[in-house]
C-alpha positions in Angstrom: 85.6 46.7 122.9 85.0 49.2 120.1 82.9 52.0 122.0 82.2 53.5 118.4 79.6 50.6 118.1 77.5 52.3 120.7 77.3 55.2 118.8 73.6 56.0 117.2 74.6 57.4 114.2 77.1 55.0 111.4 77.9 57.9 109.8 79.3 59.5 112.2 81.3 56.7 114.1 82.6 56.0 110.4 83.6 59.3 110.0 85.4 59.7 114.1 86.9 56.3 112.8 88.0 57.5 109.2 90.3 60.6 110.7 91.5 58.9 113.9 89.3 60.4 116.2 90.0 59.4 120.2 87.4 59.6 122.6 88.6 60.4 126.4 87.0 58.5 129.4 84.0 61.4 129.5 83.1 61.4 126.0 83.2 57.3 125.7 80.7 56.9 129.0 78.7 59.6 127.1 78.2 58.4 123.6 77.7 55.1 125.7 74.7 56.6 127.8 72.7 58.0 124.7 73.0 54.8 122.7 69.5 53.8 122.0 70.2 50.4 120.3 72.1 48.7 122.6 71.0 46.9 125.9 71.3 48.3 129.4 73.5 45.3 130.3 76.3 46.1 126.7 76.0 49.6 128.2 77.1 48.5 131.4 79.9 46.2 130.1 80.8 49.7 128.6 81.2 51.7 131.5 83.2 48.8 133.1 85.6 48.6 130.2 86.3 52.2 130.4 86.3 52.1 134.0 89.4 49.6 133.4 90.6 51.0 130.7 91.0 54.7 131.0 92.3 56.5 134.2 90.8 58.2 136.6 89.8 62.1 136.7 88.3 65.4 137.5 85.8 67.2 135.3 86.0 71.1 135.9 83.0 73.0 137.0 80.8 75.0 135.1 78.7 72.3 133.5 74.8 73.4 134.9 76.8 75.9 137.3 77.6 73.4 139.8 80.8 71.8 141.2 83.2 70.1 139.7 83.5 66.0 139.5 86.8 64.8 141.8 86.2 61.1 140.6 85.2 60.1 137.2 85.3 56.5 137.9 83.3 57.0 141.0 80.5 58.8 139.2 80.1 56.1 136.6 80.3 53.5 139.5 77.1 55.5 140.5 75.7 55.0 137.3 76.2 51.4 137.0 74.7 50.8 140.8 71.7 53.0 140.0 70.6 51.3 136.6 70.6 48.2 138.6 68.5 49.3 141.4 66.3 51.0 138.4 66.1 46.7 136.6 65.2 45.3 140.0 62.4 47.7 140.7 60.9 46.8 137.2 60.8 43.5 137.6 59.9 43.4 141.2 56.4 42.1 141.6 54.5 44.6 143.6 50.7 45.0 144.9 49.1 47.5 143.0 50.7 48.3 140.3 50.0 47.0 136.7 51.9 47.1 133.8 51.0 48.1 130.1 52.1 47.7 126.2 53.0 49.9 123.7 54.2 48.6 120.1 56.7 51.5 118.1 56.8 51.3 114.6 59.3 53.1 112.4 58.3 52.7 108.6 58.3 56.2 106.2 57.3 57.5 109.5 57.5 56.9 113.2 54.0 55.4 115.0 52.9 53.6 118.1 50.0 51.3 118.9 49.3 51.5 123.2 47.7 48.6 124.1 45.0 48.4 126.9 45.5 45.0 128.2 46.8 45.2 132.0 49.0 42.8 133.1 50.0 41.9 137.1 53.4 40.8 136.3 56.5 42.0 134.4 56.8 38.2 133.4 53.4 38.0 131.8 53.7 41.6 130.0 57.0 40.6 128.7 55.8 37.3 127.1 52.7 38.7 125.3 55.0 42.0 124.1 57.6 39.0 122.4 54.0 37.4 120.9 52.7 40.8 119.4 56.6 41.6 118.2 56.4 37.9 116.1 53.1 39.3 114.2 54.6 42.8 113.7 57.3 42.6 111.7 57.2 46.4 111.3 57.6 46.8 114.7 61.1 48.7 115.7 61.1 48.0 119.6 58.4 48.0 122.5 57.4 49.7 125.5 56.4 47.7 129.2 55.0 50.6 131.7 54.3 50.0 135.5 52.3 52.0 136.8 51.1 52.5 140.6 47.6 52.6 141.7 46.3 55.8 143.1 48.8 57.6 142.4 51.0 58.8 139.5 54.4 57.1 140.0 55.5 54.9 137.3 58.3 52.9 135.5 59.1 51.9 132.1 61.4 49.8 129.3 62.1 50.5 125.7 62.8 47.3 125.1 64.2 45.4 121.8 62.0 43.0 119.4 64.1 40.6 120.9 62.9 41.6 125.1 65.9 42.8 126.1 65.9 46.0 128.0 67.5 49.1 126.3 66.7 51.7 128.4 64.8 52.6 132.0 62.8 56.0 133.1 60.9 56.4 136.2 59.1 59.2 137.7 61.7 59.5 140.8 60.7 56.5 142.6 64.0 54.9 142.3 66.3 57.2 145.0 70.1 56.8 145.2 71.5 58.3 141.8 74.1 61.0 142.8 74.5 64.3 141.5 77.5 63.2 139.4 76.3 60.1 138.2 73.4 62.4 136.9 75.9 64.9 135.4 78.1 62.3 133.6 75.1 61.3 131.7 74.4 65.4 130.9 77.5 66.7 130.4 78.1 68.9 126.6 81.2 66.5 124.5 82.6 67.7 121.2 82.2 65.6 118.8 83.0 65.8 115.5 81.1 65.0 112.0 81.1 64.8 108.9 78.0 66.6 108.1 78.0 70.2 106.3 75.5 72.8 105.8 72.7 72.0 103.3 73.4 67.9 103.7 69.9 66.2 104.0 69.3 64.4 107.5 67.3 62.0 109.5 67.5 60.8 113.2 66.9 57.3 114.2 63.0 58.4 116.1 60.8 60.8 114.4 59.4 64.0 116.8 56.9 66.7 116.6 59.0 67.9 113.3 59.4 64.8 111.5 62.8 62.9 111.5 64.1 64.0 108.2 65.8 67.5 107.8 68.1 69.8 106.0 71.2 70.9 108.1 71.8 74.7 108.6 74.7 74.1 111.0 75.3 72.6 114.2 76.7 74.3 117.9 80.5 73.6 116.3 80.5 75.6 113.9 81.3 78.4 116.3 83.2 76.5 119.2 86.0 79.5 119.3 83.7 82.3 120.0 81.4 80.0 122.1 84.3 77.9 124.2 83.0 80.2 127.2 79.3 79.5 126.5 80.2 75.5 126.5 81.9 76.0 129.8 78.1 76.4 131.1 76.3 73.8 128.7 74.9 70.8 129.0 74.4 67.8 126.9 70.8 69.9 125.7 73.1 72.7 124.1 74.5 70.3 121.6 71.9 71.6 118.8 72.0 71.1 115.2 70.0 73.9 113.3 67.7 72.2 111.0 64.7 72.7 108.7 62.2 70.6 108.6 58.8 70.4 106.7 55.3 70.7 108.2 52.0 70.5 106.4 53.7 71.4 102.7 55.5 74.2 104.4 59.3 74.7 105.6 60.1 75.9 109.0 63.3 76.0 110.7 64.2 74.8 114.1 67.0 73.3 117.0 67.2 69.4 117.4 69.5 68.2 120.5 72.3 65.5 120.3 73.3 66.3 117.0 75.9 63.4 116.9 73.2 60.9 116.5 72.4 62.7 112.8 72.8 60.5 109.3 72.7 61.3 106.4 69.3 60.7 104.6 69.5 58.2 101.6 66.0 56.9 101.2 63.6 58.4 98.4 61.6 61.1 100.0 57.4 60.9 99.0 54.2 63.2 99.1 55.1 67.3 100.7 59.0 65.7 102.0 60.0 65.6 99.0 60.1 69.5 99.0 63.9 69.3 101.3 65.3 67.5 98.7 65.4 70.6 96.7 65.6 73.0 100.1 69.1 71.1 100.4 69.8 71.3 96.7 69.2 75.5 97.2 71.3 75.4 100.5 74.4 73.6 98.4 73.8 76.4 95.8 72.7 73.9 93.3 69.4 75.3 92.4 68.1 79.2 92.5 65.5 80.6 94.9 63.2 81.0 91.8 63.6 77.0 91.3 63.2 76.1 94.5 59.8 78.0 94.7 58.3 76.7 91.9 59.1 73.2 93.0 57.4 74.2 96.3 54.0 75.9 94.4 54.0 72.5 93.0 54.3 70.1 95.1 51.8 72.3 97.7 49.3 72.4 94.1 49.8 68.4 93.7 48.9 68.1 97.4 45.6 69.8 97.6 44.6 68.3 94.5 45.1 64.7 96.2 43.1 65.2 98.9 40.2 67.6 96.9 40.3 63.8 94.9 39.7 62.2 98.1 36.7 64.3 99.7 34.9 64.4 95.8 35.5 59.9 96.1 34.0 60.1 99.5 30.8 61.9 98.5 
């Protein structure tokens, strides 16, 4: 088993790959955790393989201030027997509750379509989510929620166009996961990439700022004068600075996990197109003078399409 196939990001499994890069038992059950593509029963596979394959062994404190790990093998033992309690409860039939639907599409930008039908059966939800996935071809993977009557508990799965189940969340009604097992899936790896400052960027699932950026730098670029600091992260300390556009306009911001960044090869269209040349400045390629005429111009361009709209609507 080649654990760099669960990693998110090609680019930078290629590049871990291309320098002979070895993960340790930690950072393997890790990248394994945050894989979005794979399904919950590859992942476990994973954790079993490394669980054979890779000795036992402590993890230090200092990660979220609490104590340290004695067993690695027993917290990923935890893991495994938690995400199967987490798959029974889903699929257990249960008086009121009632599951829903919800399509995700990821085309030039990232979408979903929540669907309002209620279903009283995880059997009957997952057969009408595989009959909307044949007429969407667009459609990158799918959502089944149950939720409980008179009362806000719920629990859901991403799940692939195919049905299989990639991931679980709840709302705490599945008990049992142990402080390490929780840990193991939060703890801060170092992992290298190939990415440099100015590189233009996308992630896999597009957020409040888009999914397409321009790298400042990332929380490596400083690991020296921040190896104390690490001592106390978690896996949400491992930022990548970006920019990112917003309405025509460039604004600059953290995004977490910033192994799971590629770089961005597609044609960019309408007010994106402006960090094309944002990463051309950043790489010293163009001037500060260039790169705000291009913006003037593509923000000009902008509100003339849409003052071409309202005077067709009238």
């Amino acid at each position: 088993m080649n654990i760099y196939d669960f990693f998110n990001s090609p680019d930078t499994a290629g590049y871990c790959q291309s320098i002979g890069h070895k993960l340790n038992a930690v950072e393997s059950a890790v990248m394994v955790a945050q894989c979005c593509t794979r399904t919950i029963n590859e992942k476990r596979a994973a954790y079993r393989y490394i669980l054979e394959e890779y000795p036992d062994m402590e993890i230090n404190p200092g990660h979220n201030h609490r104590n340290h790990i004695p067993s690695f093998h027993q917290a990923l033992r935890d893991l495994i027997d938690n995400g199967e309690r987490e798959q029974e409860k889903i699929l257990l039939y249960e008086q009121d509750t009632a599951y829903k639907l919800t399509v995700c599409y990821q085309d030039d930008i990232f979408y979903k379509h929540d669907y309002d039908m209620l279903y009283g059966s995880y059997e009957k939800a997952y057969d009408n989510i595989l009959e909307l996935f044949s007429e969407e071809s667009h459609a990158a993977y799918g959502i089944i929620r149950k939720s409980y009557l008179n009362n806000e508990n719920y629990i859901e799965a991403k799940v692939s166009r195919y049905g299989e189940i990639i991931e679980i969340s709840h709302s705490g009604i599945v008990p049992g996961i142990t402080e390490y097992a929780y840990r193991l899936q939060n703890l801060y790896i170092d992992i290298p990439i190939p990415f440099k400052k100015g590189d233009l960027v996308e992630i896999d699932e597009e957020g409040w700022m888009g999914n397409i950026h321009v790298l400042k730098g990332t929380c490596r670029d400083n690991l020296e004068r921040n190896a104390r600091n690490i001592m106390q992260a978690d896996i949400s300390d491992m930022t990548a600075d970006v920019y990112y556009e917003m309405d025509g306009d460039i604004e600059c911001e953290v995004t977490h996990f910033y192994p799971d960044l590629r770089y961005c090869k597609r044609e960019l269209s309408g007010e994106r197109r402006i960090l094309k040349y944002v990463s051309l400045y950043e790489q010293d390629k163009i001037c500060l003078c260039s790169l705000l005429k291009i913006q003037k111009y593509l923000m000009l361009e902008a509100k003339m399409a849409k003052l071409k709209t309202a005077t067709t609507c009238i």
